[in-house]
C-alpha positions in Angstrom: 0.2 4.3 9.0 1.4 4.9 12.6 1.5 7.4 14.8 5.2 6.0 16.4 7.8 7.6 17.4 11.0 7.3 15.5 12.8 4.1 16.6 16.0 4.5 18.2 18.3 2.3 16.8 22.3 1.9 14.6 22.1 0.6 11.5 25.0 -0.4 9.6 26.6 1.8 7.0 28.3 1.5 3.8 32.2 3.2 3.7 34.6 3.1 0.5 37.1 0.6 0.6 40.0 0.5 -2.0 39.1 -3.0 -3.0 37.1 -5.9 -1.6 38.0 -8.2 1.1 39.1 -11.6 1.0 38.3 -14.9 2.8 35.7 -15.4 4.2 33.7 -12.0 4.6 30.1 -11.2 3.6 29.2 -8.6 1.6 27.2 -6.6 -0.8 27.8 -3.9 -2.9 26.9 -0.6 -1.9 24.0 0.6 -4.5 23.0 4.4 -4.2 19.1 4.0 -3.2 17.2 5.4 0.3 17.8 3.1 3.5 14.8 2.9 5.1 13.9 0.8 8.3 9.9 -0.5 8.3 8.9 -1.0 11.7 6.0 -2.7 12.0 4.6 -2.1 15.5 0.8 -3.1 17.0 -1.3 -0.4 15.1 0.7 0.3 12.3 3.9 0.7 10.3 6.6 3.4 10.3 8.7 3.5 7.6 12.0 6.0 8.3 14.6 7.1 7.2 18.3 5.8 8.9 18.1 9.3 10.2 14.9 8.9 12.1 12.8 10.8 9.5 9.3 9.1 8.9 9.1 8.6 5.1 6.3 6.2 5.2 4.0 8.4 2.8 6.6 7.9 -0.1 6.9 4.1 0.6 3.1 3.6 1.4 3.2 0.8 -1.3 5.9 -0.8 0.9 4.1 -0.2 4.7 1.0 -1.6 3.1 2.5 -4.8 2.2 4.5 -4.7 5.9 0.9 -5.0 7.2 1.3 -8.6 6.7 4.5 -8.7 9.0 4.1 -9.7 13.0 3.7 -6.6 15.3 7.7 -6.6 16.5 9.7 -6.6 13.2 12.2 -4.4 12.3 13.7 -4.4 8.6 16.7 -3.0 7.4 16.9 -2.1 3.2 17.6 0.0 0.3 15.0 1.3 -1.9 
């Protein structure tokens, strides 16, 4: 849905611990799925991969509805 170059940016990533943390840490448990970062931009959204890849044509269910989204956001999820 656009024509923009992969986004440069970390995202966070899951590593094995032996067990969970204590206190007062947040956190979620690490379910196998595909990260992918929507991007919504002026003309378009880019859906990629945490490696850069575009995968927007096997989401395109998911950058249709980031249509709705303001030009400037930048998601972070599992599918």
């Amino acid at each position: 849905m656009s024509k923009a170059t992969a986004l440069a940016l970390d995202v966070a990533l899951a590593r094995p611990v032996p067990q969970l943390p204590t206190g007062r840490w947040a956190y979620e448990i690490k379910v196998d799925g595909h990260r992918t970062v929507p991007w919504r931009t002026e003309d378009g959204v880019r859906l990629q991969s945490r490696t850069g890849r575009d995968v927007t044509a096997l989401w395109m269910d998911l950058a249709v509805a980031a249509m709705r989204l303001p030009p400037g956001v930048i998601l972070d999820g599992v599918m």
